[in-house]
N, C-alpha and C positions, 0 to 999 in steps of 0.2 A: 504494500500500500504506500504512496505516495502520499504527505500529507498537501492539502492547497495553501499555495504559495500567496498569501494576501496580497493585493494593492496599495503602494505608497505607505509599507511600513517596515518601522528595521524588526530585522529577522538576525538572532544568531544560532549558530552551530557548530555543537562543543562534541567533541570526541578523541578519542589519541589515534593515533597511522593506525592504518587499513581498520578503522570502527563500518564506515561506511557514509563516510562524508563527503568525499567525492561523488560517490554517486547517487547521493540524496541532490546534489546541487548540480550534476549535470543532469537529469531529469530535469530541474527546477530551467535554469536558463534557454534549455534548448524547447521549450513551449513557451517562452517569453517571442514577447514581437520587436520588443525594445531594450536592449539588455548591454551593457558594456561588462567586462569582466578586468579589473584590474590585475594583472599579472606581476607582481610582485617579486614571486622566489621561482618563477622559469617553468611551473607546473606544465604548462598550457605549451603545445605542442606549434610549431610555428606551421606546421601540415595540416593542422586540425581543420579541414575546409567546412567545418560548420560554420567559422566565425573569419570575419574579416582582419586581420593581423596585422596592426601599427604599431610605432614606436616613436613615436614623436608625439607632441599637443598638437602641429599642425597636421600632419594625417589624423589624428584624432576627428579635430574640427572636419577635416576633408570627408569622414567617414561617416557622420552624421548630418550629412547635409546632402543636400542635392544641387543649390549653389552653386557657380562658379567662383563668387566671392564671396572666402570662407569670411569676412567682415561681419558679412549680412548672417551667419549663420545661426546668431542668438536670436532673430525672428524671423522672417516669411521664409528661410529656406532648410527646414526643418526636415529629416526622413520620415516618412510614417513608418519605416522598418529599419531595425538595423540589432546586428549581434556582430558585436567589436570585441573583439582582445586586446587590450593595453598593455603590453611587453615591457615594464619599468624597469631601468636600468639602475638610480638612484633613487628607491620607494621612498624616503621622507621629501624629497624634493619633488619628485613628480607627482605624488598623490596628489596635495593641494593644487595642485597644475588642473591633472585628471578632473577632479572633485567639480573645480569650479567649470572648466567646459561641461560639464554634465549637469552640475544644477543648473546652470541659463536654459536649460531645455525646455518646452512646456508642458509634454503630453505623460503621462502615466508611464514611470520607467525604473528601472532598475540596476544597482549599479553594485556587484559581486565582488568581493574581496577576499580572499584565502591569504589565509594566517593575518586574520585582521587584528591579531596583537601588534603587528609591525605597526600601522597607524594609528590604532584606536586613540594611545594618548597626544594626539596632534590637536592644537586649539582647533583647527577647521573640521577635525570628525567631532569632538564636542558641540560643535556651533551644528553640525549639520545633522547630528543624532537628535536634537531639542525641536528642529524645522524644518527638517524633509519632508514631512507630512504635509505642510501647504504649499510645500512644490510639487506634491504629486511621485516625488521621489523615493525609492524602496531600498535601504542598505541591507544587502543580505552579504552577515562577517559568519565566518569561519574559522574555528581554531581548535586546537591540542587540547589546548589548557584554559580554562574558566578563571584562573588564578591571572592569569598574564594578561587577560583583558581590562579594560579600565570598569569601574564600578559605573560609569555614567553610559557605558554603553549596557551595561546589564539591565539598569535602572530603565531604559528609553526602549528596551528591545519589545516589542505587542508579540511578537512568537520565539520564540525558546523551543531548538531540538538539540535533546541529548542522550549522548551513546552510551552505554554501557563502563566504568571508569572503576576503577580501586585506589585511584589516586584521592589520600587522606587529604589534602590540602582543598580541590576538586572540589569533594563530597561535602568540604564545609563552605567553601564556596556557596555550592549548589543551596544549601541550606538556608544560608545568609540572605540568598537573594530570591528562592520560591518556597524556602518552608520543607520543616522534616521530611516527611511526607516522599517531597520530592526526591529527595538526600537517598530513601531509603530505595525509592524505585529505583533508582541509577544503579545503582550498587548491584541490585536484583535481575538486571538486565540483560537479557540472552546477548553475545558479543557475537560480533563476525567472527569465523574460521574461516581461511584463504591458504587453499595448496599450492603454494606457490611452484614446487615442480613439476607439477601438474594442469597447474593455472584452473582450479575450478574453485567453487564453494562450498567450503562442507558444513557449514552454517552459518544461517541467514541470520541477520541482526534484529534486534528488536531498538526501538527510539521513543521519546518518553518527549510524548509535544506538549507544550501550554502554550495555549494560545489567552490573554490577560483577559478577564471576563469570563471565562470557560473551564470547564472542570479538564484539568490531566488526561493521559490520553495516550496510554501504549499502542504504539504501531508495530507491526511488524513488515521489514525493509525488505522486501527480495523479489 
């Protein structure tokens, strides 16, 4: 099961390597119509022909617009479609770059970060985790560890998935910021198994959504 990917909200997603975060969030982007993917730490395959592959702010601009002059691109020459990969070479520098070509945008959109601890503590994801919401804007972050994130993006996230962890730091984390409860499902949580000589799956993961408003909510991933 796949959970639904809300509109114009931050979303994060907490797991350690191979839980099943990756492919919770390629599901997630590749049924978006509007979606930039900030690349960060080199994940994202430069072949990958689902998405269009830049490396610069001005291909960026080039990438979302239809335009010939990327000037005009913050109004009338807007894509109505586009799936970008942002390949960052220096992430504290280019993120805020990234960030703000993608808030001037107008239409209902989404902008993907893996290993969103790199960012999170940057005044611009603070500024923009508190008012993405009346830009129509959706941060969906990504990471290992619940500890390494900032408190203001836990505090700001309307959907919360997480993987299966025994990390004690983690689990009080988890605690801190949705309640025992939560703490104890984590913990409880069927993990991924991955054969890697084999390359199959020998168990499917389970994930533990809240959505704010909404009662908890084990999924199971496969």
């Amino acid at each position: 099961m796949i959970p639904e990917l809300p509109a114009a909200q931050n979303v994060i997603v907490v797991g350690p390597v191979a839980s099943g975060k990756t492919f919770l969030l390629d599901a997630w982007w590749t049924k978006e119509k509007r979606v930039v993917l900030f690349d960060g730490t080199g994940e994202i395959d430069d072949d990958d022909p689902r998405v269009e592959h830049v490396h610069s702010i001005t291909a960026l601009k080039r990438a979302l617009t239809t335009g010939p002059d990327v000037v005009q691109f913050f109004n009338r020459h807007q894509r109505t479609k586009y799936r970008v990969a942002f390949h960052a070479r220096k992430v504290e520098e280019d993120f805020p770059l990234a960030l703000r070509v993608v808030w001037q945008l107008d239409a209902e959109r989404k902008l993907f970060i893996d290993e969103v601890q790199e960012v999170s503590h940057l005044d611009v994801t603070d500024t923009a985790l508190r008012f993405a919401r009346k830009r129509l804007l959706g941060l969906v972050g990504a990471t290992q560890r619940l500890v390494d994130v900032t408190t203001t993006y836990r505090a700001n996230a309307r959907m919360v998935v997480l993987f299966h962890t025994h990390e004690g730091n983690d689990l009080d984390a988890i605690r801190d910021s949705w309640g025992g409860e939560a703490r104890d499902k984590v913990e409880q949580l069927r993990p991924l198994i991955y054969d890697d000589v084999n390359k199959t799956v020998v168990q499917t993961p389970q994930a533990l959504v809240y959505k704010r408003g909404l009662p908890m909510e084990i999924i199971e991933l496969g």
